[in-house]
C-alpha positions as CSV (number, residue, x, y, z in Angstrom):
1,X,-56.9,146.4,0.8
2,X,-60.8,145.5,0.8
3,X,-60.5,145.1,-2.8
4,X,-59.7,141.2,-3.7
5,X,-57.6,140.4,-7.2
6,X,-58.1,137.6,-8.9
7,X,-54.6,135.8,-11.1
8,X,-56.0,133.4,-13.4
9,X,-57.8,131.4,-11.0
10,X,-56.1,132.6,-7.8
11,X,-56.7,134.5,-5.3
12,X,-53.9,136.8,-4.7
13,X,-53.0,137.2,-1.2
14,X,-51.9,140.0,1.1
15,X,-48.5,138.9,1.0
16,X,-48.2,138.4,-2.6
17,X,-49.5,141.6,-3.3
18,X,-46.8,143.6,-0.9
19,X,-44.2,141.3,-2.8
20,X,-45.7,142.9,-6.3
21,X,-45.9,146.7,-5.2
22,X,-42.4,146.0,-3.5
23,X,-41.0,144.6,-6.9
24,X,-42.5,147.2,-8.8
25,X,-41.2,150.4,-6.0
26,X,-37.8,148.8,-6.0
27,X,-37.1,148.2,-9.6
28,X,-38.4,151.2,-11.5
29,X,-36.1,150.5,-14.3
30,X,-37.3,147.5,-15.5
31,X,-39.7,147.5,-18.5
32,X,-43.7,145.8,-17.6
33,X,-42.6,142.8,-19.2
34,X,-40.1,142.5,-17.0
35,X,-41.4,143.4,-13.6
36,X,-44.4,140.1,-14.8
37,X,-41.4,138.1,-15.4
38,X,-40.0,138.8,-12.1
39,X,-42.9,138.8,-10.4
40,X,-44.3,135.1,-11.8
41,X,-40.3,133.7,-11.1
42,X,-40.5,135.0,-7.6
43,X,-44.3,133.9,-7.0
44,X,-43.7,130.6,-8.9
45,X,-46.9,131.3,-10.7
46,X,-46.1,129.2,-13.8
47,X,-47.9,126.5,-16.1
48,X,-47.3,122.9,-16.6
49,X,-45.0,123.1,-18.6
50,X,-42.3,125.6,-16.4
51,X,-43.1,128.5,-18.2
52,X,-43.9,131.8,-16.2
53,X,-47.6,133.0,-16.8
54,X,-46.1,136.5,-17.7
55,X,-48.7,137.4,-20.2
56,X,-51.7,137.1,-17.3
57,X,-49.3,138.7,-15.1
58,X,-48.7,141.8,-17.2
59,X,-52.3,142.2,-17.6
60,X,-53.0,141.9,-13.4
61,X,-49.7,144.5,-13.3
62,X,-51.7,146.6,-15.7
63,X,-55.1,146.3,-13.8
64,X,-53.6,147.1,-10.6
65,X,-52.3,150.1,-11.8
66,X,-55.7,151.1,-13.2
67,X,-56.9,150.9,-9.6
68,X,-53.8,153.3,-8.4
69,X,-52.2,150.3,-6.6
70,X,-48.8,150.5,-8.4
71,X,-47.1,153.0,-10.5
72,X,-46.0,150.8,-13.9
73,X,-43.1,152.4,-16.1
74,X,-44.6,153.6,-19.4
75,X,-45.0,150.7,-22.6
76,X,-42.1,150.0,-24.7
77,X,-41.7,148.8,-27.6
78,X,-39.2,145.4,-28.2
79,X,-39.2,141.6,-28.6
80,X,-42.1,139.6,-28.1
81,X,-43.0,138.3,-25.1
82,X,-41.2,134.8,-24.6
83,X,-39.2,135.2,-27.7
84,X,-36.2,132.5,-27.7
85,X,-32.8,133.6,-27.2
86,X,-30.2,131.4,-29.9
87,X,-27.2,131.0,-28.2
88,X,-24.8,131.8,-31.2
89,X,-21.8,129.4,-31.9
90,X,-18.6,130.8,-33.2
91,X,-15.0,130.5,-32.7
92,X,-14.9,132.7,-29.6
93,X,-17.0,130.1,-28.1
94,X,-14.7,127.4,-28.8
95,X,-12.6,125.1,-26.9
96,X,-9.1,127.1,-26.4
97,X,-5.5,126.0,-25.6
98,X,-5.5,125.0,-22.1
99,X,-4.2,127.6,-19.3
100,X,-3.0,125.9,-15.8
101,X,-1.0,127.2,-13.1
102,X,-2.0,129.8,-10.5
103,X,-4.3,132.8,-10.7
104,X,-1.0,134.9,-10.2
105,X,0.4,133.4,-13.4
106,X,-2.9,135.3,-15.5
107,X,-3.4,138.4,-12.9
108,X,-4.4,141.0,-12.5
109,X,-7.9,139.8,-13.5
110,X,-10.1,142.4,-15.1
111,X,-14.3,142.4,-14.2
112,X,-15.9,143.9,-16.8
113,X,-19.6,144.4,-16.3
114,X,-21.9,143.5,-19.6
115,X,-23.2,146.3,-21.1
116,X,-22.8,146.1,-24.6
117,X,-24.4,143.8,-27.3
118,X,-21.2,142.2,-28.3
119,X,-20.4,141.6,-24.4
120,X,-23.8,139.9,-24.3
121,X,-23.2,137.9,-26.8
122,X,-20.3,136.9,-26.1
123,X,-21.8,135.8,-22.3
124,X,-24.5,133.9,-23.5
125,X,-22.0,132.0,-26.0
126,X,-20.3,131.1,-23.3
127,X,-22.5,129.9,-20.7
128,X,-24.9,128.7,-23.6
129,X,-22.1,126.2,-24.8
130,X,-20.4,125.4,-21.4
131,X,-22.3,125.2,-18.2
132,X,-24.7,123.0,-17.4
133,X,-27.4,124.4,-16.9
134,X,-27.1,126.8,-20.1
135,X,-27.7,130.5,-21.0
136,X,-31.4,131.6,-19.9
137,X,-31.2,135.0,-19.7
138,X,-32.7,135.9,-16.2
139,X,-36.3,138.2,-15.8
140,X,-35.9,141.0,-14.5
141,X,-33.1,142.5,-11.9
142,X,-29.6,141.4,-13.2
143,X,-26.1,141.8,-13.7
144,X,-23.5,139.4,-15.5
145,X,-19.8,139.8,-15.6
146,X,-16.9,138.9,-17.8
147,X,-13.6,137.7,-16.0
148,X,-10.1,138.3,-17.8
149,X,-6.8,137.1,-17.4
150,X,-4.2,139.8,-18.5
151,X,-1.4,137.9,-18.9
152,X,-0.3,136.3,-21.3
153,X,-2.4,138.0,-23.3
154,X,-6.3,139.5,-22.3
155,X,-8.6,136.2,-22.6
156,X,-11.8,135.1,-20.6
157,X,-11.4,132.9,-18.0
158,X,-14.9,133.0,-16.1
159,X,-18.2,134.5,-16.4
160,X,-20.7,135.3,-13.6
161,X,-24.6,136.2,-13.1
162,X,-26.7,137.6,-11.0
163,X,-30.3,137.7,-11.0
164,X,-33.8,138.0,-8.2
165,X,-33.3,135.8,-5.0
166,X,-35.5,132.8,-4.8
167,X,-38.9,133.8,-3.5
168,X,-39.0,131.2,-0.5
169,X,-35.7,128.8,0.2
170,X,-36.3,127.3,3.7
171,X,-32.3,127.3,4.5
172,X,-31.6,130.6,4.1
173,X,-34.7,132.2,5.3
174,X,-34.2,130.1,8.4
175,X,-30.4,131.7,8.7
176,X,-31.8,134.6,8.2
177,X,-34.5,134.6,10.7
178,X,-37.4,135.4,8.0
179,X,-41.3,135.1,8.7
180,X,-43.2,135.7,5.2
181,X,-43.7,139.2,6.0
182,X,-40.3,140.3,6.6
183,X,-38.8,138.7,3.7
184,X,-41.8,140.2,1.4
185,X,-39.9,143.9,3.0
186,X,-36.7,142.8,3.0
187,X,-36.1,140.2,-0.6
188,X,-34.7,142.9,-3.0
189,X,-31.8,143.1,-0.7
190,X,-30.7,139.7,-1.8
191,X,-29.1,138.6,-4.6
192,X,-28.7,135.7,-6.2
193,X,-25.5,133.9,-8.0
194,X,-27.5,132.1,-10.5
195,X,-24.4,131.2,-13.3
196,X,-20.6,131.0,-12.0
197,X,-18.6,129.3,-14.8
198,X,-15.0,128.9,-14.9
199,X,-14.2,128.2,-18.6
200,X,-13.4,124.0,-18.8
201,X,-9.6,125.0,-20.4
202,X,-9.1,127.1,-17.6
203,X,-7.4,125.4,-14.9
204,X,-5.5,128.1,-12.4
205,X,-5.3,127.8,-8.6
206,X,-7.7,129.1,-6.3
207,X,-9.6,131.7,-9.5
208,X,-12.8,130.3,-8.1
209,X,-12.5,131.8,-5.0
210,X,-10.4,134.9,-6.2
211,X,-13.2,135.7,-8.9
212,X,-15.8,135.2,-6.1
213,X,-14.1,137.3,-3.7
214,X,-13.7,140.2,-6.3
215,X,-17.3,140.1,-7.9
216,X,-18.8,139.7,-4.4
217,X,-17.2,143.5,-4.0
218,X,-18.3,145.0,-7.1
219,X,-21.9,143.8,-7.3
220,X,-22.9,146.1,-4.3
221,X,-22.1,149.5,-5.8
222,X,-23.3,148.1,-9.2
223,X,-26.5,146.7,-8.2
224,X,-27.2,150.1,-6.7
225,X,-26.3,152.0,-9.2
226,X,-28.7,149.7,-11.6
227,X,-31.7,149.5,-9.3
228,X,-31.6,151.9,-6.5
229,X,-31.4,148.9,-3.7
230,X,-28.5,148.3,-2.2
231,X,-27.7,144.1,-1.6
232,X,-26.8,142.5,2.1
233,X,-26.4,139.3,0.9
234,X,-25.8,137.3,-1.5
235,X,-27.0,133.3,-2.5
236,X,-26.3,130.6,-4.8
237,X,-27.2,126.8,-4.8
238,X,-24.9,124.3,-5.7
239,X,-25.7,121.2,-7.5
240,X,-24.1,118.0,-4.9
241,X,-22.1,116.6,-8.1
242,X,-20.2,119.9,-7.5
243,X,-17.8,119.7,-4.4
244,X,-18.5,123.8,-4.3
245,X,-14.7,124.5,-2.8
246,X,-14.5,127.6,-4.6
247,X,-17.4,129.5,-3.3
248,X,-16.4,127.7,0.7
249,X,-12.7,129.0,0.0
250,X,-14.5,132.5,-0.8
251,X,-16.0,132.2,2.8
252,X,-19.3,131.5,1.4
253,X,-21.7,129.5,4.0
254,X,-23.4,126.8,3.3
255,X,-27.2,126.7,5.2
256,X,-28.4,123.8,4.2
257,X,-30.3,121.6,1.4
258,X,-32.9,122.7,-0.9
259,X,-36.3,120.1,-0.9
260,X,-36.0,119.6,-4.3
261,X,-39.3,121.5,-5.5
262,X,-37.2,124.1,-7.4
263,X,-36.0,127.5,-7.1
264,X,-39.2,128.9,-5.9
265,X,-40.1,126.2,-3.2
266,X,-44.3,125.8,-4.4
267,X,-46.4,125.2,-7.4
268,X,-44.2,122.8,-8.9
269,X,-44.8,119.9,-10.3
270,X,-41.7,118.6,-11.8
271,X,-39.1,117.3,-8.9
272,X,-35.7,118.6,-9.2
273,X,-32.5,117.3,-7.1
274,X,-31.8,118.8,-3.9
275,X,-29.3,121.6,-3.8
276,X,-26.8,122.9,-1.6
277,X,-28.0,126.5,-0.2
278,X,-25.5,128.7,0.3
279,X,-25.0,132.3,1.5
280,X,-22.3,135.1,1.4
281,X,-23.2,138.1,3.9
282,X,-22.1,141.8,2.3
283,X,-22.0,143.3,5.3
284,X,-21.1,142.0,8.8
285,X,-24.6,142.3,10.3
286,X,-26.5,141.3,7.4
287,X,-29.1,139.1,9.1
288,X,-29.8,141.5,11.7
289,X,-30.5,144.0,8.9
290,X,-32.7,141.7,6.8
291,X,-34.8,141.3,10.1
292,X,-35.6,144.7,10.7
293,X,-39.0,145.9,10.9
């Protein structure tokens, strides 16, 4: 396109702006705010401070649909833009009796998807108040699950997310076989595992890997049905204080270390620790696919 856009500063390049109209073809669904959520998280284009720019986004979204670059879904009405989420604290969200043994002791286990409000806050409870890296509620494409044990008695014994893959990670582009221009095509056909928690009074043998194993099964149909793209593969990163068995006993690869610029790989400031990379193909030829032209 002749026509040159400017993003705060930046000149938006070629690539960046097949990335944006790809994002916006591929996700219909999602409201304006969050298609400029997505798109910042995925771009990196964030202040300072780690926050995504999504305001100046939405307003580039809006002008480039002005110029009949991209198609936007029509205005709604909800929360303001950048509005905290309270993770809420109540008994469901505390510590339970301890469960060990087996996952055959608790199965079958149940995957519910989250739909409803309750389920959602029940999720974000969770994760909020037990994993480490807490409950921010992803931009954009995503799913989260629910994991039951139904014996005993129904109870939740894990809870899983997934969200937009990283916009650049060297490992898995390398596995992959990516140049910039093929993963701009190809990068809503992967999906990333951004929260696995296995609740800390939960200790069965080998859940980790059954509750990987199962989700890994159910995302694909779900994430179609949800966004009209289906997945090929699937990634995750995996902090090196965790050992990670679970997702290697699912068969998950690891590809290698992250740099330790963050989740997008540019325009960070703030150094993070390096992460493991690692990848969990949906269908057998899923590299090959993710290389087509």
């Amino acid at each position: 396109m002749a026509e040159e856009w400017n993003f705060v500063g930046h000149a938006v390049r070629a690539d960046e702006l097949d990335l944006i109209r790809s994002i916006v073809d591929e996700f219909a669904g999602l409201s304006r705010v969050e298609l400029a959520c997505t798109v910042c998280e995925l771009l990196g284009w964030t202040r300072a401070t780690e926050r995504l720019k999504a305001r100046e986004c939405r307003d580039l979204l809006e002008r480039l649909q002005a110029a009949g670059v991209v198609t936007l879904p029509a205005k709604r009405i909800g929360r303001p833009l950048g509005a905290c989420t309270r993770v809420p604290m109540t008994p469901r969200g505390d510590v339970q009796p301890a469960v060990s043994g087996t996952v055959h002791d608790v199965a079958p286990l149940a995957i519910e998807r989250v739909t409803t409000a309750d389920d959602r806050r029940l999720f974000r409870e969770l994760v909020g108040r037990h994993h480490y890296l807490g409950a921010a509620v992803p931009y954009g494409a995503h799913l989260r699950y629910l994991v039951y044990a139904t014996r005993p008695h129904p109870q939740v014994v894990a809870c899983v997310q997934f969200s937009s893959a990283a916009w650049r990670m060297a490992p898995r582009d390398a596995w992959i076989g990516w140049d910039d221009a093929t993963r701009v095509r190809h990068l809503p056909q992967v999906v990333n595992n951004s929260r696995f928690l296995v609740l800390p009074w939960i200790s069965l043998k080998n859940l980790a890997s059954t509750v990987l194993s199962r989700v890994a099964r159910q995302l694909g149909p779900d994430w179609t049905a949800a966004y009209g793209v289906t997945p090929l593969l699937l990634e995750t990163l995996v902090d090196p204080r965790f050992a990670g068995a679970g997702y290697r006993a699912a068969n998950w690869i690891v590809v290698g270390t992250t740099t330790g610029r963050g989740r997008n790989d540019r325009h960070r400031r703030v150094v993070r620790a390096p992460k493991h990379v690692l990848v969990y193909p949906l269908v057998p030829d899923a590299a090959r696919r993710l290389r087509r032209p």
